[in-house]
N, CA, C and O atoms as a Tinker XYZ file with bonds, in Angstrom:
   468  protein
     1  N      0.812000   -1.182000    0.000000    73     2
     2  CA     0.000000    0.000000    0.000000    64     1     3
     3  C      0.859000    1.251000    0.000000    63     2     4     5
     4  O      0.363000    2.298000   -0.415000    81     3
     5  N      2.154000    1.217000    0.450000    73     3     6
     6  CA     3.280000    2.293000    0.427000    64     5     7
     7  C      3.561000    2.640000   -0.911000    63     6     8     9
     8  O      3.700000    3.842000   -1.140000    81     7
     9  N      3.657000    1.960000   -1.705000    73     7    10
    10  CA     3.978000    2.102000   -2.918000    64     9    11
    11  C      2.964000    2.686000   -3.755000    63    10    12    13
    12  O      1.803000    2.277000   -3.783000    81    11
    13  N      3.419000    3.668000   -4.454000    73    11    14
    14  CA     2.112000    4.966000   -5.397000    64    13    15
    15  C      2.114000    4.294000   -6.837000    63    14    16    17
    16  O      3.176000    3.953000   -7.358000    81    15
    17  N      0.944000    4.124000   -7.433000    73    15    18
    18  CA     0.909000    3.788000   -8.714000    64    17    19
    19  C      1.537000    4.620000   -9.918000    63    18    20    21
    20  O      1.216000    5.804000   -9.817000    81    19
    21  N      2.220000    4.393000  -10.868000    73    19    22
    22  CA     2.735000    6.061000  -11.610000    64    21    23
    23  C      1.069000    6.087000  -12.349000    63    22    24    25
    24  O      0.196000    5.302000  -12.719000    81    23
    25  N      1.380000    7.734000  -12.247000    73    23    26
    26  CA    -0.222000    8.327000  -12.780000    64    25    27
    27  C     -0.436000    7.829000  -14.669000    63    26    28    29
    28  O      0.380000    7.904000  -15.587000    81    27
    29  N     -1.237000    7.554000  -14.662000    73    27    30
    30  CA    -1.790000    7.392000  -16.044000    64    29    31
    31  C     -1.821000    8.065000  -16.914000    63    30    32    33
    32  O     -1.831000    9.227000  -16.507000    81    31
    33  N     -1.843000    8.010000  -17.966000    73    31    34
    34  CA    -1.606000    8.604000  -19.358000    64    33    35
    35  C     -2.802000    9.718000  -19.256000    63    34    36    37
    36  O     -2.609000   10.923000  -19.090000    81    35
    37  N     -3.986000    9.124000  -19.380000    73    35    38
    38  CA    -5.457000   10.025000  -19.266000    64    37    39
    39  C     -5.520000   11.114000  -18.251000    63    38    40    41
    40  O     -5.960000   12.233000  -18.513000    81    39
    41  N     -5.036000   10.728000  -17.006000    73    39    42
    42  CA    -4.605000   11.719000  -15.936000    64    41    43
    43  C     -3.997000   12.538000  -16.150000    63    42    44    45
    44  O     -4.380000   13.574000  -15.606000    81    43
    45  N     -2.816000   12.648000  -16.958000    73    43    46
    46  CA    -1.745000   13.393000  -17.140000    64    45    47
    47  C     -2.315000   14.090000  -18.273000    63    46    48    49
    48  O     -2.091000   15.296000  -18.375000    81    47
    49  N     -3.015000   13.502000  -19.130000    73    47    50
    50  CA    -3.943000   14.543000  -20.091000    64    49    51
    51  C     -4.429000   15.392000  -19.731000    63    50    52    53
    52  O     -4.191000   16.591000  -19.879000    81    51
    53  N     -5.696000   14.505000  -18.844000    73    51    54
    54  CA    -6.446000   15.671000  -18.301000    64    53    55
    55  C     -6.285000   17.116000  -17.630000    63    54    56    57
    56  O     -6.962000   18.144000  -17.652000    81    55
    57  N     -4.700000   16.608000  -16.831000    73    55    58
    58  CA    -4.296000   17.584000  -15.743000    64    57    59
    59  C     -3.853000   18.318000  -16.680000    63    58    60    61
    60  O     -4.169000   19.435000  -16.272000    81    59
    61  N     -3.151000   18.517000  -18.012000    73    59    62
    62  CA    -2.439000   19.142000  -18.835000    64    61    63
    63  C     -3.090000   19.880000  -19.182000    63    62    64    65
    64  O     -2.672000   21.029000  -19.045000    81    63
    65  N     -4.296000   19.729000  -19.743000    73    63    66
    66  CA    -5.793000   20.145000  -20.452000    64    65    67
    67  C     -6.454000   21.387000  -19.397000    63    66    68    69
    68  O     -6.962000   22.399000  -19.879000    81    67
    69  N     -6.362000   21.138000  -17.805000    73    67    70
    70  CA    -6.643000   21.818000  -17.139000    64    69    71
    71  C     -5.739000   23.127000  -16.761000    63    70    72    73
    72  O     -6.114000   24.292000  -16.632000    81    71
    73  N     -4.665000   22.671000  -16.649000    73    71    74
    74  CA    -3.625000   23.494000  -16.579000    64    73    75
    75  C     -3.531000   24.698000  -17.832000    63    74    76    77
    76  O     -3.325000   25.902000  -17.676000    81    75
    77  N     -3.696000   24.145000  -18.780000    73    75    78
    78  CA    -3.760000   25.205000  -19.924000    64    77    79
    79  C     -5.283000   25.760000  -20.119000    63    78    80    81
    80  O     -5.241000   26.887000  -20.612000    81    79
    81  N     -6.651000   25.296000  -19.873000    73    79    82
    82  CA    -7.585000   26.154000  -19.284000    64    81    83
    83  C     -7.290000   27.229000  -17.868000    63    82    84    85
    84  O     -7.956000   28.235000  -17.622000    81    83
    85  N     -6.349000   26.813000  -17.206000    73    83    86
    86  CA    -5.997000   28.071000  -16.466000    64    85    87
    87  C     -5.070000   29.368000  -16.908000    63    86    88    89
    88  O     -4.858000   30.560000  -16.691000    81    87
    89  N     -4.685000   28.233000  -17.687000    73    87    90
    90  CA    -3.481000   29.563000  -18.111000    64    89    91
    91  C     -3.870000   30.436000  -19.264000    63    90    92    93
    92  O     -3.056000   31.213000  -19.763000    81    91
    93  N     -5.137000   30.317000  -19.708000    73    91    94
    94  CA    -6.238000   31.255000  -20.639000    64    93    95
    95  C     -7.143000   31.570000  -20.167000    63    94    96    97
    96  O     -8.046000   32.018000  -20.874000    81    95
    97  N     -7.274000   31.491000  -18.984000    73    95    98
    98  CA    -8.655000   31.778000  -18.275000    64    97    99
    99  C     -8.761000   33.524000  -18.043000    63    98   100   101
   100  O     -9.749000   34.218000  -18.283000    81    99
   101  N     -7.254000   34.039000  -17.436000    73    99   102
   102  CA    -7.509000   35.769000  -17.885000    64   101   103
   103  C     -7.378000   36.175000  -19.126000    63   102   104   105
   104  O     -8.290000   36.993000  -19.245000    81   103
   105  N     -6.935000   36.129000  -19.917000    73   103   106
   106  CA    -7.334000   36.201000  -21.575000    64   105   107
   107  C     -8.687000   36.058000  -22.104000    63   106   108   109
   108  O     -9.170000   36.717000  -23.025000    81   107
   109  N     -9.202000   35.212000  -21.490000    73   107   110
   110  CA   -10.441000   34.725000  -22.039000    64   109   111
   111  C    -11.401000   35.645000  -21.603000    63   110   112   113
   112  O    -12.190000   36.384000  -22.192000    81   111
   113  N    -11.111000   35.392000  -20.272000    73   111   114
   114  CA   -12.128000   36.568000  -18.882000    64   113   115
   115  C    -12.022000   38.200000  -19.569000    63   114   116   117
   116  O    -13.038000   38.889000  -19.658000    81   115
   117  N    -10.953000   38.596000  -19.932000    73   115   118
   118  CA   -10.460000   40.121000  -20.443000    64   117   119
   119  C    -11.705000   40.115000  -21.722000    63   118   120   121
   120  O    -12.717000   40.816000  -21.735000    81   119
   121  N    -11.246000   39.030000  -22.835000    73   119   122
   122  CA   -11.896000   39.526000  -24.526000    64   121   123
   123  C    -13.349000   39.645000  -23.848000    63   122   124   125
   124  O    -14.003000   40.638000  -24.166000    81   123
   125  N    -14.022000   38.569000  -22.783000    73   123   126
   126  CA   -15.335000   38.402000  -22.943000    64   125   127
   127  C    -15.993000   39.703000  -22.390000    63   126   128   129
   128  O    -16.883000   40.319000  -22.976000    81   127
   129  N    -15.374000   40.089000  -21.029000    73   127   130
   130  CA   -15.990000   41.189000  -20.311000    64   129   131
   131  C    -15.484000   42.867000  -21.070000    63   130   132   133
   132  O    -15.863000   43.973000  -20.686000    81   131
   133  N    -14.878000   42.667000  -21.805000    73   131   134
   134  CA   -14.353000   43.704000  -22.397000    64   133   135
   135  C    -15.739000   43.799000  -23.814000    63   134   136   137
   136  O    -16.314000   44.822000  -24.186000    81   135
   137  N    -15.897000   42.686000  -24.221000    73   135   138
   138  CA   -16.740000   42.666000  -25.482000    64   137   139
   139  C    -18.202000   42.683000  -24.712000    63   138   140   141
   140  O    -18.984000   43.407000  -25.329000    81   139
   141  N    -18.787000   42.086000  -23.533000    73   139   142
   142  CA   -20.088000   42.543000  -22.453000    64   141   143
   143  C    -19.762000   44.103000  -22.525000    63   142   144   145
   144  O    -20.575000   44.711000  -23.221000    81   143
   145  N    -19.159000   44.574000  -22.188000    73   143   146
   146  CA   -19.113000   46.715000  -21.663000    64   145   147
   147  C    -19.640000   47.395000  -22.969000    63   146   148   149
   148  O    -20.402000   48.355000  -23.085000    81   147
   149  N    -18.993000   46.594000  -23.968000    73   147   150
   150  CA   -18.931000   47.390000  -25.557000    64   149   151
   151  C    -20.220000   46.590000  -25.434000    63   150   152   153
   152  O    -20.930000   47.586000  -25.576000    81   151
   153  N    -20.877000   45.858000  -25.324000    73   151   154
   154  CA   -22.376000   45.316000  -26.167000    64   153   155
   155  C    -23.221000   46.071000  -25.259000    63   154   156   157
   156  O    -24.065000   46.782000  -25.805000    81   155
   157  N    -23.185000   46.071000  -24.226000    73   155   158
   158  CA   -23.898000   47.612000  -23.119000    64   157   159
   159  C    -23.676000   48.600000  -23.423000    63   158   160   161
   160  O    -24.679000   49.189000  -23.823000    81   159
   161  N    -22.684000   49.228000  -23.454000    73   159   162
   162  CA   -22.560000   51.003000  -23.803000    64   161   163
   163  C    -23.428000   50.857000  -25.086000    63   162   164   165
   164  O    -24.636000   51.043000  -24.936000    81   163
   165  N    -22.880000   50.490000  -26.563000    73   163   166
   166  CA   -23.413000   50.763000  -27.637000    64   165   167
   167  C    -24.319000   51.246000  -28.150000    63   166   168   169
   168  O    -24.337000   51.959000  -29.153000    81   167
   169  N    -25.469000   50.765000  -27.258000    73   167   170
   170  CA   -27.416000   51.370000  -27.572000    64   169   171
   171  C    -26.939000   52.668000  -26.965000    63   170   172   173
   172  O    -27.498000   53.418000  -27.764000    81   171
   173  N    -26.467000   53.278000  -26.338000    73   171   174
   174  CA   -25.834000   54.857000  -25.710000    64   173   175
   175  C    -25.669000   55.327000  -26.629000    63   174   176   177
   176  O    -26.628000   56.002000  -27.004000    81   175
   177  N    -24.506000   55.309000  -27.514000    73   175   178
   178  CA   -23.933000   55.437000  -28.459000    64   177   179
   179  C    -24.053000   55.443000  -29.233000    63   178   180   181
   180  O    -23.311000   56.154000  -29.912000    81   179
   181  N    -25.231000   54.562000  -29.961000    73   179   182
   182  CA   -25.414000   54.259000  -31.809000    64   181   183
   183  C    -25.445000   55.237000  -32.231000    63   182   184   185
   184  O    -24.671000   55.697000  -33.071000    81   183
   185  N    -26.742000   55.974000  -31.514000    73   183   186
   186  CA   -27.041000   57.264000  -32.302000    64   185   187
   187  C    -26.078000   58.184000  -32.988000    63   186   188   189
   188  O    -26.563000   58.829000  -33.917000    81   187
   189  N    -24.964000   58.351000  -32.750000    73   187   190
   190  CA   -24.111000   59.093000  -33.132000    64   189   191
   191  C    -23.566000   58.379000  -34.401000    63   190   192   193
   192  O    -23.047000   59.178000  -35.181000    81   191
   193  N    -23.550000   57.289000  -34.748000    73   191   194
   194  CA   -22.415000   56.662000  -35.974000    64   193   195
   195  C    -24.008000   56.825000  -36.872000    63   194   196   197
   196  O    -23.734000   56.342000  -37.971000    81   195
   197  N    -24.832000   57.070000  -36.895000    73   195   198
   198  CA   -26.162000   56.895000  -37.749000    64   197   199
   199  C    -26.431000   58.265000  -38.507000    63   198   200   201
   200  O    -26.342000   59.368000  -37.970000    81   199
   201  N    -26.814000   58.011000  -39.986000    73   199   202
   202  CA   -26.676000   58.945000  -40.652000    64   201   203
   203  C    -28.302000   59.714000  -40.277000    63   202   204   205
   204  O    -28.863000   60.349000  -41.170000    81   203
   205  N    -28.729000   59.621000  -39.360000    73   203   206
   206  CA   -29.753000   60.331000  -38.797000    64   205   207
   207  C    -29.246000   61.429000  -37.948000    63   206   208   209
   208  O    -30.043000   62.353000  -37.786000    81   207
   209  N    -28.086000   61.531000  -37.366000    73   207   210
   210  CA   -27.226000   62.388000  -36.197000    64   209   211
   211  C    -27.378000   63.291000  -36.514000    63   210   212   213
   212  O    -26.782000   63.555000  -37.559000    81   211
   213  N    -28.190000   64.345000  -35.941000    73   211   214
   214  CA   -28.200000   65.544000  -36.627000    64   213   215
   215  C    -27.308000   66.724000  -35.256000    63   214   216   217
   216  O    -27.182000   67.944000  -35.362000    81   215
   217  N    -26.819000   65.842000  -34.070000    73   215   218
   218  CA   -26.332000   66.875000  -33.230000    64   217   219
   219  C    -24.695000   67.744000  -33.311000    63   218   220   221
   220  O    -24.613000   68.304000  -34.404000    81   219
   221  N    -23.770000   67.912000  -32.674000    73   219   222
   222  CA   -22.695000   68.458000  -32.936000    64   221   223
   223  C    -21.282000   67.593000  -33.089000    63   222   224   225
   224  O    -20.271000   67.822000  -33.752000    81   223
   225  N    -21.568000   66.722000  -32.374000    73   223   226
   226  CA   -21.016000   65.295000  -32.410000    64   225   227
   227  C    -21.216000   64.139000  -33.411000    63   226   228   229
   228  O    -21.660000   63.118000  -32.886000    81   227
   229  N    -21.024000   64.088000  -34.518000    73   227   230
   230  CA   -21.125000   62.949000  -35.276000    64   229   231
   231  C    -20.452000   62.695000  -36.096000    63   230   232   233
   232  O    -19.733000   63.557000  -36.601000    81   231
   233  N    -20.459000   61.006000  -36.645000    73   231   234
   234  CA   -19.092000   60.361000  -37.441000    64   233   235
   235  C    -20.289000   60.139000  -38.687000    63   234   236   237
   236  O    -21.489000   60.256000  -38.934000    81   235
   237  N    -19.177000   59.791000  -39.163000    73   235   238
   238  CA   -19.509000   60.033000  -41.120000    64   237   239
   239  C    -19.977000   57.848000  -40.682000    63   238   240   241
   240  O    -19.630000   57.053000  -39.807000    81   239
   241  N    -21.137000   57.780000  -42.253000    73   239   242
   242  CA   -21.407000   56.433000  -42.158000    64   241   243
   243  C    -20.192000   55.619000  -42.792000    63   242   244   245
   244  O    -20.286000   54.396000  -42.894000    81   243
   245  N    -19.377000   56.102000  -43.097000    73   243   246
   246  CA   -17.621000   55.176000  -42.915000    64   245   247
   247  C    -16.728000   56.022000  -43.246000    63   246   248   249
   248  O    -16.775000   57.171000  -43.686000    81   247
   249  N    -15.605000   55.055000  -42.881000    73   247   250
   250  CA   -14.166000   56.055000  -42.904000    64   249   251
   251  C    -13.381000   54.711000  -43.187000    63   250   252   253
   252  O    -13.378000   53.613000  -42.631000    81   251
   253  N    -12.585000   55.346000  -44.495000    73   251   254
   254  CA   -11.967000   54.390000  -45.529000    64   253   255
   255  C    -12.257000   53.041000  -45.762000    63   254   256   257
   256  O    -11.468000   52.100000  -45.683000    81   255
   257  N    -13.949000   53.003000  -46.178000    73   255   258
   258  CA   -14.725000   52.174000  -46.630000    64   257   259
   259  C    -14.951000   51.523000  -45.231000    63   258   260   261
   260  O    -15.615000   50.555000  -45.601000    81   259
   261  N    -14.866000   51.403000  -44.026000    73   259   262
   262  CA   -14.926000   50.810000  -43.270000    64   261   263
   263  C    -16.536000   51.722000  -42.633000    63   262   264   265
   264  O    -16.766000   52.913000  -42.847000    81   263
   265  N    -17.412000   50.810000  -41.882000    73   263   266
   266  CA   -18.623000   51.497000  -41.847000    64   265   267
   267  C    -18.299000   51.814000  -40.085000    63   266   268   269
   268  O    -17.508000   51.297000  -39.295000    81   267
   269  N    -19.057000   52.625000  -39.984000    73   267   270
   270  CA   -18.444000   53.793000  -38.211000    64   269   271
   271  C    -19.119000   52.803000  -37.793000    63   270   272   273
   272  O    -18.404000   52.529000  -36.829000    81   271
   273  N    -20.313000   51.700000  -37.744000    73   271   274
   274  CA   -20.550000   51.184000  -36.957000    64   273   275
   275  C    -19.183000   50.092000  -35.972000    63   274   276   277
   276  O    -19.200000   49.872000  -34.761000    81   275
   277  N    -18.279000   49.662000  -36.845000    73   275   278
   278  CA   -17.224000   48.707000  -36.511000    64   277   279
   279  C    -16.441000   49.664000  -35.670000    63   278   280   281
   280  O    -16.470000   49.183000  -34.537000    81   279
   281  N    -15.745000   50.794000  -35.654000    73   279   282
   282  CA   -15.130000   51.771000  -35.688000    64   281   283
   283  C    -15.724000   51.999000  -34.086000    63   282   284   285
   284  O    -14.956000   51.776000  -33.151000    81   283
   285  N    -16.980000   52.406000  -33.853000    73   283   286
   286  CA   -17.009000   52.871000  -33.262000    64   285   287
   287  C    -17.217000   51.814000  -31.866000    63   286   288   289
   288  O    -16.921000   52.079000  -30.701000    81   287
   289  N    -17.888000   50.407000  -32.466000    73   287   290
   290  CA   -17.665000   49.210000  -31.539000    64   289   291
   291  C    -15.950000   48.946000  -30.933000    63   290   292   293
   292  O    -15.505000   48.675000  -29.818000    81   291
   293  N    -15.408000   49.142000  -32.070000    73   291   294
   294  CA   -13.818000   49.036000  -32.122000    64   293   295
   295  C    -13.478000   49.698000  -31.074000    63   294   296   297
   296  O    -13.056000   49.019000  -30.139000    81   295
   297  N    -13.544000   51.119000  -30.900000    73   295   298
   298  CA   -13.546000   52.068000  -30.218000    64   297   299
   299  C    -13.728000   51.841000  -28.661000    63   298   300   301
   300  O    -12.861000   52.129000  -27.835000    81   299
   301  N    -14.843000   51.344000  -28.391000    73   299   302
   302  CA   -14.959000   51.114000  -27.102000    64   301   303
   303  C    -14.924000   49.641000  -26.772000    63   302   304   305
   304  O    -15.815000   49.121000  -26.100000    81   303
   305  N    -14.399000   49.301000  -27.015000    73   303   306
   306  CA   -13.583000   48.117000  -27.347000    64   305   307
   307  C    -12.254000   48.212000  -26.396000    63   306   308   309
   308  O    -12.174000   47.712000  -25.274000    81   307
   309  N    -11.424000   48.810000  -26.934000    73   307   310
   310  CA   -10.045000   49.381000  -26.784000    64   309   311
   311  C     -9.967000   50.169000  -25.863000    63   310   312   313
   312  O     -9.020000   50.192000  -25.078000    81   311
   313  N    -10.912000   50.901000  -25.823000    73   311   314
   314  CA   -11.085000   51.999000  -24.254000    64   313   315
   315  C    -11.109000   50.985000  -23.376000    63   314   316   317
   316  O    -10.268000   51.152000  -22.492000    81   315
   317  N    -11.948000   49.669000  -23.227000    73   315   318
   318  CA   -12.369000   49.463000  -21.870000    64   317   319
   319  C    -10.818000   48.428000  -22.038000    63   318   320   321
   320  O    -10.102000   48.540000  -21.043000    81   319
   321  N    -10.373000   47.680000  -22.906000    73   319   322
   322  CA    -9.321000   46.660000  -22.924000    64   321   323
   323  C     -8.424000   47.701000  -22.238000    63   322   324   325
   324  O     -7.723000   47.217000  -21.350000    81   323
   325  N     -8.222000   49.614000  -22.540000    73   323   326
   326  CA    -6.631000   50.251000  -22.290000    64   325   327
   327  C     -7.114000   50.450000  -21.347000    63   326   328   329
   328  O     -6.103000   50.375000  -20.649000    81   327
   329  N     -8.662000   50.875000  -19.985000    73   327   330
   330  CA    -8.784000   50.830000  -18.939000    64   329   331
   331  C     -8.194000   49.738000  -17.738000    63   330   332   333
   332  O     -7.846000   49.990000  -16.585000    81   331
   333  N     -8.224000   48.319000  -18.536000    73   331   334
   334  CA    -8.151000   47.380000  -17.422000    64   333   335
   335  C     -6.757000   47.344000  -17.077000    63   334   336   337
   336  O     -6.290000   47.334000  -15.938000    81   335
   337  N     -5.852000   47.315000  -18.672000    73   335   338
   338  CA    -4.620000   47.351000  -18.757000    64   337   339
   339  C     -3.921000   48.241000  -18.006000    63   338   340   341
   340  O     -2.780000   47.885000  -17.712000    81   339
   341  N     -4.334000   49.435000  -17.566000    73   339   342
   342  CA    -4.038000   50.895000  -17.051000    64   341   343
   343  C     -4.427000   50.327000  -15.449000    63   342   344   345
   344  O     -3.508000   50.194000  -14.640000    81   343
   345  N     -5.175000   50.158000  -15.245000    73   343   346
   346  CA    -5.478000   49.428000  -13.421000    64   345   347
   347  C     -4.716000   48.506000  -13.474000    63   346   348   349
   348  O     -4.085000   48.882000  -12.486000    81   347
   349  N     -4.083000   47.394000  -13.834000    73   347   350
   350  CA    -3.432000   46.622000  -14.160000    64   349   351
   351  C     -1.825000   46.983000  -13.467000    63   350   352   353
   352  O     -1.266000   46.686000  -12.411000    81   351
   353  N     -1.476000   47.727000  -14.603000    73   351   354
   354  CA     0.022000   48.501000  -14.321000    64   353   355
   355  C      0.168000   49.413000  -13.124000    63   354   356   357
   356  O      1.185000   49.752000  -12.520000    81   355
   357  N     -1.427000   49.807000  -12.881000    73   355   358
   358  CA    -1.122000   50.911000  -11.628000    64   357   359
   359  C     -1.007000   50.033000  -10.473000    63   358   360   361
   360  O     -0.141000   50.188000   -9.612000    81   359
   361  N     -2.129000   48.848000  -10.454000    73   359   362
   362  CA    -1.708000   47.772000   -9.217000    64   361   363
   363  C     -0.303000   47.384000   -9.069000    63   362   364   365
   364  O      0.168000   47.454000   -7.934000    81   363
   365  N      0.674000   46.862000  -10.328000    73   363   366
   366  CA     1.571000   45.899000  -10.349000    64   365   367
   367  C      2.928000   46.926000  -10.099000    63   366   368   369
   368  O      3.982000   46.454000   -9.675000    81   367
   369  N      2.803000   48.093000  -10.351000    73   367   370
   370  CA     4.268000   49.103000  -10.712000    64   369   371
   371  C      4.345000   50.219000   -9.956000    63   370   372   373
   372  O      5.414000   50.651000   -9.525000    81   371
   373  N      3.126000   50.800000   -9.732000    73   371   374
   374  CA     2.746000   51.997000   -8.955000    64   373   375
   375  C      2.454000   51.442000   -7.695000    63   374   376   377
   376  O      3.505000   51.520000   -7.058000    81   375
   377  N      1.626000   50.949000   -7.032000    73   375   378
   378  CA     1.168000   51.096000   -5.886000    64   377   379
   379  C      1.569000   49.707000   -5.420000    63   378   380   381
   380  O      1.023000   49.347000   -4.377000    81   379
   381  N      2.354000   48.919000   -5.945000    73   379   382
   382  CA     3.053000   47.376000   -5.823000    64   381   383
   383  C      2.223000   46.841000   -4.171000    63   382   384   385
   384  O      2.665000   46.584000   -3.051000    81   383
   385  N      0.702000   46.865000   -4.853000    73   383   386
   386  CA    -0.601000   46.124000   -3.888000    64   385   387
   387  C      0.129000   44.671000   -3.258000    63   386   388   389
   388  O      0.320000   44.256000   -2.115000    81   387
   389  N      0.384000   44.213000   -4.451000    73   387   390
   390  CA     0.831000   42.676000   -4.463000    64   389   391
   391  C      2.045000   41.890000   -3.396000    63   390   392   393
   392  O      2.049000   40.754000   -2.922000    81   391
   393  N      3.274000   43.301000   -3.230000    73   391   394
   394  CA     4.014000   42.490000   -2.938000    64   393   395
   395  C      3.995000   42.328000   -1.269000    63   394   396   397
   396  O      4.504000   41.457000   -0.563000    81   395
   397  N      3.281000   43.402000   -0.951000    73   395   398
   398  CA     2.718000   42.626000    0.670000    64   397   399
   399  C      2.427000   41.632000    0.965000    63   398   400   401
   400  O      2.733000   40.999000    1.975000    81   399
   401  N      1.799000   41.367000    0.126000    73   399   402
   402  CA     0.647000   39.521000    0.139000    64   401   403
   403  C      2.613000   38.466000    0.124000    63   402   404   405
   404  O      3.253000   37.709000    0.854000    81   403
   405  N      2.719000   39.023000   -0.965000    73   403   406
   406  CA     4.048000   38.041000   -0.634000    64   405   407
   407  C      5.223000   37.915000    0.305000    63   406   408   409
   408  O      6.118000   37.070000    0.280000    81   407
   409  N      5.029000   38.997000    1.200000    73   407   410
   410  CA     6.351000   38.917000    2.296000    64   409   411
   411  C      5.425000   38.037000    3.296000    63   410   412   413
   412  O      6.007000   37.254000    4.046000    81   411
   413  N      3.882000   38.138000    3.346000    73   411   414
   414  CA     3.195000   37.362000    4.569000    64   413   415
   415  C      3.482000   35.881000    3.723000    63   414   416   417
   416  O      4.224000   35.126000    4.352000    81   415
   417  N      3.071000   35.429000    2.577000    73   415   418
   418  CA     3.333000   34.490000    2.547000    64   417   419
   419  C      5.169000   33.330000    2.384000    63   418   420   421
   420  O      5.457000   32.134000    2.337000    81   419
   421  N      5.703000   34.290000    2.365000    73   419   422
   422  CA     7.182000   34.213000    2.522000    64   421   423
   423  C      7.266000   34.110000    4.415000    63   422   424   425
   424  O      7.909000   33.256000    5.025000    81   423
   425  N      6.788000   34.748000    4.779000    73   423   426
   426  CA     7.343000   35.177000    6.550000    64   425   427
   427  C      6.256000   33.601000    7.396000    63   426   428   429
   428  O      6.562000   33.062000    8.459000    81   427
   429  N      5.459000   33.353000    6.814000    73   427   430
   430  CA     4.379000   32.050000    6.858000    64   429   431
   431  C      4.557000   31.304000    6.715000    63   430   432   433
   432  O      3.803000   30.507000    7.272000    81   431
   433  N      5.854000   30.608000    5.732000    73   431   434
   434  CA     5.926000   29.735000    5.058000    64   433   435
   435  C      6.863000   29.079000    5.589000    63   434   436   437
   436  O      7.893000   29.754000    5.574000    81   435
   437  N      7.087000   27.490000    6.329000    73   435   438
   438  CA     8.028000   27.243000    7.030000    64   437   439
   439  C      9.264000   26.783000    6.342000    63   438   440   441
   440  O     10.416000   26.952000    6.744000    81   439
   441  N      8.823000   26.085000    5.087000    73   439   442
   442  CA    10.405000   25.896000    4.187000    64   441   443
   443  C     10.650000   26.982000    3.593000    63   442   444   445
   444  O     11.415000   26.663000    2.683000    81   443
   445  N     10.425000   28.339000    3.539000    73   443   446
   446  CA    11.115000   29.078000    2.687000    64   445   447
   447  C     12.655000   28.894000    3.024000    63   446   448   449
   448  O     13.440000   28.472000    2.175000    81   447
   449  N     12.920000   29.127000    3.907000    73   447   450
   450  CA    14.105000   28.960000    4.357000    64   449   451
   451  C     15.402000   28.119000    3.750000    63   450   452   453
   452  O     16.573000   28.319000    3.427000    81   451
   453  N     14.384000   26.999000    3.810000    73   451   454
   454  CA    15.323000   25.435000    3.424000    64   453   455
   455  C     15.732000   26.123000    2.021000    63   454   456   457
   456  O     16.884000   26.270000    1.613000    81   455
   457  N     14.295000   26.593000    1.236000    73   455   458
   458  CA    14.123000   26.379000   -0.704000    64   457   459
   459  C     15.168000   27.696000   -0.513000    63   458   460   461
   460  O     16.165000   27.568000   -1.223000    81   459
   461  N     15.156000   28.574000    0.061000    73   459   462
   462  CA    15.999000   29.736000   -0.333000    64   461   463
   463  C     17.562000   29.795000    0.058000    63   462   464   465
   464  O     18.231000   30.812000   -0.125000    81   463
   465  N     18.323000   28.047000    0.875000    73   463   466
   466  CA    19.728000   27.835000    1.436000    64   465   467
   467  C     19.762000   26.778000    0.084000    63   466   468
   468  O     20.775000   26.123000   -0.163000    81   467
């Protein structure tokens, strides 16, 4: 009973399979909730890319054959992707949130010691 079976082929799939669903899981999480903000704002917004716009603010129905509707999805698109990216860098570089969490789990940890001699 001391003795461990070596793990199986299917196991080692699976775990592989999982492992790389984690390692796309913020990528994935970013395009989707980034493309949710842009499918919400938009009804805000249409009005303006529509050749009905009659206010002070408005885009032409395309710009270099491309129609303002894409353009302007595009648009806020990229705003909310350079928002997250921008909180992102301010957590990781500016206000270095993170590396507290890691001296408790360094000062917690009883082999650090050993792994770091």
């Amino acid at each position: 009973m001391s003795e461990s079976a070596p793990p199986s082929v299917f196991r080692k799939w699976v775990m592989r399979q999982y492992w790389r669903m984690q390692q796309s899981q913020a990528v994935v999480g970013l395009l989707l909730w980034g493309t949710t903000i842009t499918l919400l704002v938009w009804p805000y917004v249409r009005w303006r890319f529509e050749a009905s716009c009659s206010e002070s603010l408005c885009f032409n129905d395309s710009f270099v054959g491309i129609p303002a509707t894409y353009l302007g999805l595009m648009g806020i698109f990229l705003t909310v992707m350079l928002g997250v990216l921008t909180i992102g860098y301010l957590y990781d570089q500016v206000f270095s949130l993170w590396t507290e969490w890691r001296s408790v789990d360094m000062e917690r940890n009883p082999y650090v010691t050993y792994a770091l001699t």
